[in-house]
Backbone as a ProteinNet text record, in pm:
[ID]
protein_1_A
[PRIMARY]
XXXXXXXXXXXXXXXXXXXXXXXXXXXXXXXXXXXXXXXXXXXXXXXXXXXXXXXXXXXXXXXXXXXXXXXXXXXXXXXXXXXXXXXXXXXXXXXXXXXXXXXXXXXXXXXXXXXXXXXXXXXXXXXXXXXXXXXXXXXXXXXXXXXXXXXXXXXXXXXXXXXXXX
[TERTIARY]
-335.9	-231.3	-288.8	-225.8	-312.8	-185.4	-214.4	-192.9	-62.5	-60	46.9	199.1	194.3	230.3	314.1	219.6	240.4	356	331.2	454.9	566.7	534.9	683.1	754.7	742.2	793.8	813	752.3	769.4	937	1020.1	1102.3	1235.4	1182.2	1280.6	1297.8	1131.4	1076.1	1204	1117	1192.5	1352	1421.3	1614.3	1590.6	1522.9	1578.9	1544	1435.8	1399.2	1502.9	1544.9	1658.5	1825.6	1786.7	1973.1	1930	1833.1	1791.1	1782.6	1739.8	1698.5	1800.8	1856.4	1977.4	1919	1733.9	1714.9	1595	1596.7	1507	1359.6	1358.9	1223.7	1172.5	1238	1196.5	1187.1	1288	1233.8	1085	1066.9	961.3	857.1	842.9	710.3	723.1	823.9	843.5	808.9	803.5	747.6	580.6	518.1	402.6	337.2	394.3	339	359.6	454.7	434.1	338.8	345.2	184.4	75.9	50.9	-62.4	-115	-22.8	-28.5	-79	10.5	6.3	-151.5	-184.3	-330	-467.7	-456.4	-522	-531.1	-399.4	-416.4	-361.4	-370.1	-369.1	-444.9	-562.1	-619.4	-543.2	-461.1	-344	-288.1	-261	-131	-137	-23.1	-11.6	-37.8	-83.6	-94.9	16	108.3	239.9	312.1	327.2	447.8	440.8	591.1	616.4	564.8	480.5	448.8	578.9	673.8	785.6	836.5	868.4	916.3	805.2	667	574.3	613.7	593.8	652.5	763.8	886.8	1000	997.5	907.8	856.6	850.8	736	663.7	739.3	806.2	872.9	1003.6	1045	1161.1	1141.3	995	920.2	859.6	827.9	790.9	927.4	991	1141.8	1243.8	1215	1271.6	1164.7	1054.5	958	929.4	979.1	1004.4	1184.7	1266.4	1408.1	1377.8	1295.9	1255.9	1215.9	1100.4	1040.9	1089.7	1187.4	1288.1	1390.8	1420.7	1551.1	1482.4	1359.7	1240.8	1236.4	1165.9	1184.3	1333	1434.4	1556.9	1551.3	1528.3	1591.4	1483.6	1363.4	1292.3	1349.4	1392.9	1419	1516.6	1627.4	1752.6	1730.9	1641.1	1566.4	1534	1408.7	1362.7	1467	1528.5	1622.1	1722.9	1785.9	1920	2071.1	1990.6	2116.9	2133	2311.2	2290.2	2327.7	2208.3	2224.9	2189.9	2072.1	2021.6	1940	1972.3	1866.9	1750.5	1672.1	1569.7	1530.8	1438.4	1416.8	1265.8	1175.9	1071.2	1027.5	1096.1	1069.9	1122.2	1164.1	1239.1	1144.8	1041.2	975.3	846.9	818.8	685.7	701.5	837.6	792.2	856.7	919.2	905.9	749.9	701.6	519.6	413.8	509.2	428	442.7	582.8	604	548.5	536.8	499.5	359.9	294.3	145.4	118.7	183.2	202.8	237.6	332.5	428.2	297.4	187.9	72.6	-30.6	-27.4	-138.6	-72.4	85.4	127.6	14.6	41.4	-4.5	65.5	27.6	125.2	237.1	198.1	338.3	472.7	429.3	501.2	591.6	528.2	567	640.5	615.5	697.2	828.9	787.2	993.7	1000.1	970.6	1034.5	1106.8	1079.4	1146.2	1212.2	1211.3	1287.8	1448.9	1415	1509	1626.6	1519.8	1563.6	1567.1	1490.8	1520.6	1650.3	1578.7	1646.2	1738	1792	1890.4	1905.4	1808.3	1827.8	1861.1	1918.4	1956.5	1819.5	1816.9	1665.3	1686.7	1821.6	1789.7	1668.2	1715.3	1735.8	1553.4	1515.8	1363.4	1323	1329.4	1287.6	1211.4	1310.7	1339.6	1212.7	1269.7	1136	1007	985.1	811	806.3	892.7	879	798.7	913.5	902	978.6	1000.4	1068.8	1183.4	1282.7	1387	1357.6	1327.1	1274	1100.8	1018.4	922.9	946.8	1090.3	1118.5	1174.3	1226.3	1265.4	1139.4	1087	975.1	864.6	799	736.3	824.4	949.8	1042.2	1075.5	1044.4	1061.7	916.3	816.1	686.7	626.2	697	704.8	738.9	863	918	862.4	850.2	763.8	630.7	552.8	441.9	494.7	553.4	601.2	625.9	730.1	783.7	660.6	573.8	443.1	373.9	312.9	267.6	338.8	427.6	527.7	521.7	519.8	515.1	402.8	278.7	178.3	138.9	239.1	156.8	83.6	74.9	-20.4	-130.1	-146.3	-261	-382.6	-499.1	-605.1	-659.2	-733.6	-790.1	-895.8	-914.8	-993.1	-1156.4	-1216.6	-1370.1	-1443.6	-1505.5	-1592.4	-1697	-1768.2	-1904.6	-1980.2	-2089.3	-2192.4	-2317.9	-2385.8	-2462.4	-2611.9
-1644.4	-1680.2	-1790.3	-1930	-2045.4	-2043.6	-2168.2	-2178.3	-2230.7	-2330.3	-2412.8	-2316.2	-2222.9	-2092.3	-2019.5	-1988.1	-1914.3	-1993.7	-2127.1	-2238.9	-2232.3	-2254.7	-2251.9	-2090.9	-2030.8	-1854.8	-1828.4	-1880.3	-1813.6	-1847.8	-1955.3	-1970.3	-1847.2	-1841.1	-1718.1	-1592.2	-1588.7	-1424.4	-1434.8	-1525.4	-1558.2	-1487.4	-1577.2	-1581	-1463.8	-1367.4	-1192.6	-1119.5	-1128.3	-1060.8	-1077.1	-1176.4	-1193.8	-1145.2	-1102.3	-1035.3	-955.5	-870.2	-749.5	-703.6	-757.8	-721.2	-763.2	-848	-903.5	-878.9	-966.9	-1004.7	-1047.1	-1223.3	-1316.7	-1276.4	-1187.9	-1177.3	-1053.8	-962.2	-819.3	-942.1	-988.4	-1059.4	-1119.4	-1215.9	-1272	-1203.6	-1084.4	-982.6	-929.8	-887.1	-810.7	-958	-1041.2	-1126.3	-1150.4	-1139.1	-1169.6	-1021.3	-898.2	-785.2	-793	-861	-855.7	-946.2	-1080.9	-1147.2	-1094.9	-1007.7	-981.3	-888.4	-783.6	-695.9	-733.9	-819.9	-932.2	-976.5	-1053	-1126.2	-962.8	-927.7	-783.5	-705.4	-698.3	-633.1	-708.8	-840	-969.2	-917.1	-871.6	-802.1	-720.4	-649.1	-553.6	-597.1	-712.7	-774.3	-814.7	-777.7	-862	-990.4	-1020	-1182.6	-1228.6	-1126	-1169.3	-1142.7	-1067.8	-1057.2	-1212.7	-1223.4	-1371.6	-1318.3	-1375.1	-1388.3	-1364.3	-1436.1	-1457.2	-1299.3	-1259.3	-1117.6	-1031.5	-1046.9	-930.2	-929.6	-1057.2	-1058.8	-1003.4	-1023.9	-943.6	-779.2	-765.6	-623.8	-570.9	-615.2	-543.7	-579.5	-666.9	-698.3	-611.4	-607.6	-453	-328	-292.8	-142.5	-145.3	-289.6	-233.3	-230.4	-313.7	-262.4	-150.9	-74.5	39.2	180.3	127.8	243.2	192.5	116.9	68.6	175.8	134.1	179.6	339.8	393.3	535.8	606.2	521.4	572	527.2	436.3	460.7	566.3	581	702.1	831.6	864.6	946.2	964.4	847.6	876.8	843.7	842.8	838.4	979.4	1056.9	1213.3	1254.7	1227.9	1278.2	1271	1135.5	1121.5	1155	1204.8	1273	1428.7	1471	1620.7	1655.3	1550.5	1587.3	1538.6	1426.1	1441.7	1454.8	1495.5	1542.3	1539.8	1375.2	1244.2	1197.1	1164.3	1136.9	999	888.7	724.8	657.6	776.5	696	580.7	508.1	379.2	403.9	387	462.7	366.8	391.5	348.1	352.7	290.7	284.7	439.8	499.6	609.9	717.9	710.7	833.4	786.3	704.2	670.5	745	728.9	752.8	939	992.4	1104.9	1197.8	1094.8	1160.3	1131.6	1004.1	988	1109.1	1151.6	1286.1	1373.3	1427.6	1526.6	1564	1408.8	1431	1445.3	1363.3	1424	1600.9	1655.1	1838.9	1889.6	1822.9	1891.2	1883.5	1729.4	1761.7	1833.5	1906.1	2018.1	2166.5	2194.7	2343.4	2347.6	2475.5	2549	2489.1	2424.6	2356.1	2480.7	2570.7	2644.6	2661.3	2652.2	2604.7	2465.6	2370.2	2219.4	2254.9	2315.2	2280.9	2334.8	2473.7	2536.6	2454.5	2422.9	2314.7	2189.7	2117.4	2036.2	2058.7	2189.4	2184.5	2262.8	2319.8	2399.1	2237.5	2257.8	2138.3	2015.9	1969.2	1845.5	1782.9	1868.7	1867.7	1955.7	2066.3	2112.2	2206.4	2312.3	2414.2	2539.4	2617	2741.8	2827.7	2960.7	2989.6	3064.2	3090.9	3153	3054.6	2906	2826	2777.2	2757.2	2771	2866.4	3012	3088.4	3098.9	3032	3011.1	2913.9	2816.3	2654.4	2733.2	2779	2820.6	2986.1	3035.2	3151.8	3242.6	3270.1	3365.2	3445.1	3575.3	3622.2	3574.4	3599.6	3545	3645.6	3687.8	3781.8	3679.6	3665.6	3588.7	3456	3366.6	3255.1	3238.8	3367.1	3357.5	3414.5	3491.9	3529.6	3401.9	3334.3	3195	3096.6	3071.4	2944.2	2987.1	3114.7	3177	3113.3	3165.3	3133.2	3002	2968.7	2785.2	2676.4	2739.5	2669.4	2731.2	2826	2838.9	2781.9	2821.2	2738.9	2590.6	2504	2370.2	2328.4	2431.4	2447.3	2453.2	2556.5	2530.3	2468.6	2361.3	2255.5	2148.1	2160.3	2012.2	2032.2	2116.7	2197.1	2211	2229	2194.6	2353.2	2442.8	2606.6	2655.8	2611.4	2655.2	2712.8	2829.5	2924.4	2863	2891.6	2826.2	2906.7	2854.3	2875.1	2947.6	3071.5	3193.9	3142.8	3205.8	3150.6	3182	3126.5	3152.5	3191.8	3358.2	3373.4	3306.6	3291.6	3212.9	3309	3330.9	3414.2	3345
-1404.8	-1310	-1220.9	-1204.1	-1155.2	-1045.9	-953.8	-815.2	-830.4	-986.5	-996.9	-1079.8	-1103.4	-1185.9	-1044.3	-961.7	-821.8	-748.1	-749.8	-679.2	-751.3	-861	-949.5	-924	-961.4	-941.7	-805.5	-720.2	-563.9	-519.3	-545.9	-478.9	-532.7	-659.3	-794	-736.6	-711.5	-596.2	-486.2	-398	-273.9	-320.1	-387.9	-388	-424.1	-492.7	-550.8	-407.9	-377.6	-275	-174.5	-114.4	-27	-63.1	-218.2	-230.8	-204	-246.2	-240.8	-97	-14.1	128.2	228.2	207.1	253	402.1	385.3	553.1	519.2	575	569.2	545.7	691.8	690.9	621.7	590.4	483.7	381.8	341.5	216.3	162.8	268.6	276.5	271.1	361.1	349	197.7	138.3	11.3	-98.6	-110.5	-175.3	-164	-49.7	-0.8	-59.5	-35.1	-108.5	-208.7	-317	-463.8	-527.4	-401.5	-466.6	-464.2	-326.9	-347.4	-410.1	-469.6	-574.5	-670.4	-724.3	-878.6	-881	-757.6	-776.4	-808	-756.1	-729.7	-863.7	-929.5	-1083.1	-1212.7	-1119.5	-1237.6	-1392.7	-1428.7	-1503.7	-1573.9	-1549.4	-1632.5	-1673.7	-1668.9	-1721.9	-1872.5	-1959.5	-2082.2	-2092.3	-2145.9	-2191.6	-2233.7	-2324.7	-2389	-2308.5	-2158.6	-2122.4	-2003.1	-2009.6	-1915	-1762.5	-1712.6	-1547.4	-1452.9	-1523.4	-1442.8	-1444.7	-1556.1	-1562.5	-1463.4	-1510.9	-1487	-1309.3	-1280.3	-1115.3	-1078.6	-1132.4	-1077.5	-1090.4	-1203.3	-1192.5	-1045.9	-1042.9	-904.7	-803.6	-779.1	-646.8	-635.1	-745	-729.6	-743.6	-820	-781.8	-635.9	-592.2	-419.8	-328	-375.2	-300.7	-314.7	-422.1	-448.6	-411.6	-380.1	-360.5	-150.9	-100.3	18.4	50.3	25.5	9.9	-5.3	-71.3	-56.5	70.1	109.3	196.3	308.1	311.7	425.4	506.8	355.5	320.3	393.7	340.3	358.9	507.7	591.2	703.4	853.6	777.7	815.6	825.5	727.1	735.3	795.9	769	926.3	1070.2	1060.8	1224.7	1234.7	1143.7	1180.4	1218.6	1137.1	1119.5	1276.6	1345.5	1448.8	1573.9	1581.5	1692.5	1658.2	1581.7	1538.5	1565.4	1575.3	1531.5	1391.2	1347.1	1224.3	1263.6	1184	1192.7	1293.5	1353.4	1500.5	1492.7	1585.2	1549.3	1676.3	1612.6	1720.2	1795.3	1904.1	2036	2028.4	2109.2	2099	2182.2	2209	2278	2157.7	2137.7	2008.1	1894.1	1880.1	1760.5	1779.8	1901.7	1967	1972.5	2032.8	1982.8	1881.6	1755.9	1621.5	1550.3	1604.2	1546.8	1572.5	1713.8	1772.2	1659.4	1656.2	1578.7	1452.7	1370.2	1268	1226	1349.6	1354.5	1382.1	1456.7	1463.6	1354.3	1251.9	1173.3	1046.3	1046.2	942.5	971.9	1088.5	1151	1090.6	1051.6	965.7	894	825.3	717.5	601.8	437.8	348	325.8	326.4	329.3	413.1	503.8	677.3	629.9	594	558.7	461.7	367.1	231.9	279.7	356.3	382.7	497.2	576.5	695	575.6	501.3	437.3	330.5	322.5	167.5	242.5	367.8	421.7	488.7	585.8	703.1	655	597.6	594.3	401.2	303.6	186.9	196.7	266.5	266.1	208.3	122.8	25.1	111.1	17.9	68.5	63.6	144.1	153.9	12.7	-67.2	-186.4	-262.6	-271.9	-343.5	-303.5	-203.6	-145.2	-230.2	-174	-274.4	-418	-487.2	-638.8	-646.7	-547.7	-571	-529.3	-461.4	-449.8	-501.9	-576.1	-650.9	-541.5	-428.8	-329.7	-282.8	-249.5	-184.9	-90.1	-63.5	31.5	147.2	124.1	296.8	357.1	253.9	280.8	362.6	293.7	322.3	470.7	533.2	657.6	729.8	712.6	812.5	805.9	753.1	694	777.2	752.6	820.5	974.8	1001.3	1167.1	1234.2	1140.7	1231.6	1198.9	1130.4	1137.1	1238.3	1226.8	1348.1	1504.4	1486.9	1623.7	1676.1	1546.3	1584.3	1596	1504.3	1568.2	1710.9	1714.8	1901.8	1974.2	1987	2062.2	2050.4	1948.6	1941.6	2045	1994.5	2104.1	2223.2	2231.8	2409	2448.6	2373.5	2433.1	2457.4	2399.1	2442.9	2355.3	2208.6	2123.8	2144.5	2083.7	2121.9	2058	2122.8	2118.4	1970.9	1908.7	1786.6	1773.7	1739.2	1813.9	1747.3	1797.2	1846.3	1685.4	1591.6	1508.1	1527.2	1477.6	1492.1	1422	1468.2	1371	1396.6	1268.5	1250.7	1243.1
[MASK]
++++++++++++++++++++++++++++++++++++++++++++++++++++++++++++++++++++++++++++++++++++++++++++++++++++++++++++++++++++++++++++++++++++++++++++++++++++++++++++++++++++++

């Protein structure tokens, strides 16, 4: 992949990236991450497949794997302040960043029914079924989940009892 290869294709990038993003500057970054992808595992690449293609590859697997993890944390931030379509505030960002730093201090069991309940929407039968558990388990587990959450945020969390050392 030479410099003169990179000029020709960039403006092609450019026009997809901009239907796709339908905003100048996402575009532009989403082009700049598919180059620098491209240069990085330039090495993988077919010899037979066209550059031009191999590029639009990646620039619509990082925009569709971008578009995810949007979606992703949309329903977070709907989850924790529980607005639907809020556009957040530098203050509502700062403390869903909180939250979600507390919410990776659970137990993975804690996490998995906090999102499969709350945030994906399953019925606790339907939880259940997904982690092949009890439905009485799934509410006593999603009770002391959310509590411990609540005291984290609040700052009352019980202190973490003392380890002997022998």
């Amino acid at each position: 992949m030479t410099d003169s290869e990179i000029r020709e294709v960039t403006p092609h990038l450019q026009r997809f990236a901009l239907w796709l993003t339908r905003n100048p500057h996402s575009a532009e970054d989403l082009v700049q991450s598919c180059l620098t992808k491209a240069l990085m595992r330039q090495h993988q690449r077919n010899e037979q497949q066209s550059l031009r293609a191999w590029l639009f590859a990646i620039l619509y697997r990082l925009f569709i794997d971008g578009e995810r993890r949007r979606k992703r944390y949309q329903k977070l931030l709907t989850f924790f302040t529980g607005e639907e379509g809020v556009s957040a505030s530098a203050e509502t960002l700062a403390i869903v960043d909180d939250t979600l730093a507390q919410f990776a201090t659970l137990p993975t069991d804690y996490r998995a029914l906090l999102l499969l309940i709350s945030v994906e929407g399953l019925s606790y039968q339907e939880a259940a079924e997904a982690l092949d558990i009890p439905v009485g388990t799934v509410m006593s587990r999603l009770s002391r989940a959310r509590k411990q959450l609540h005291e984290k945020m609040e700052g009352n969390a019980p202190p973490k009892p003392l380890r002997r050392l022998k």
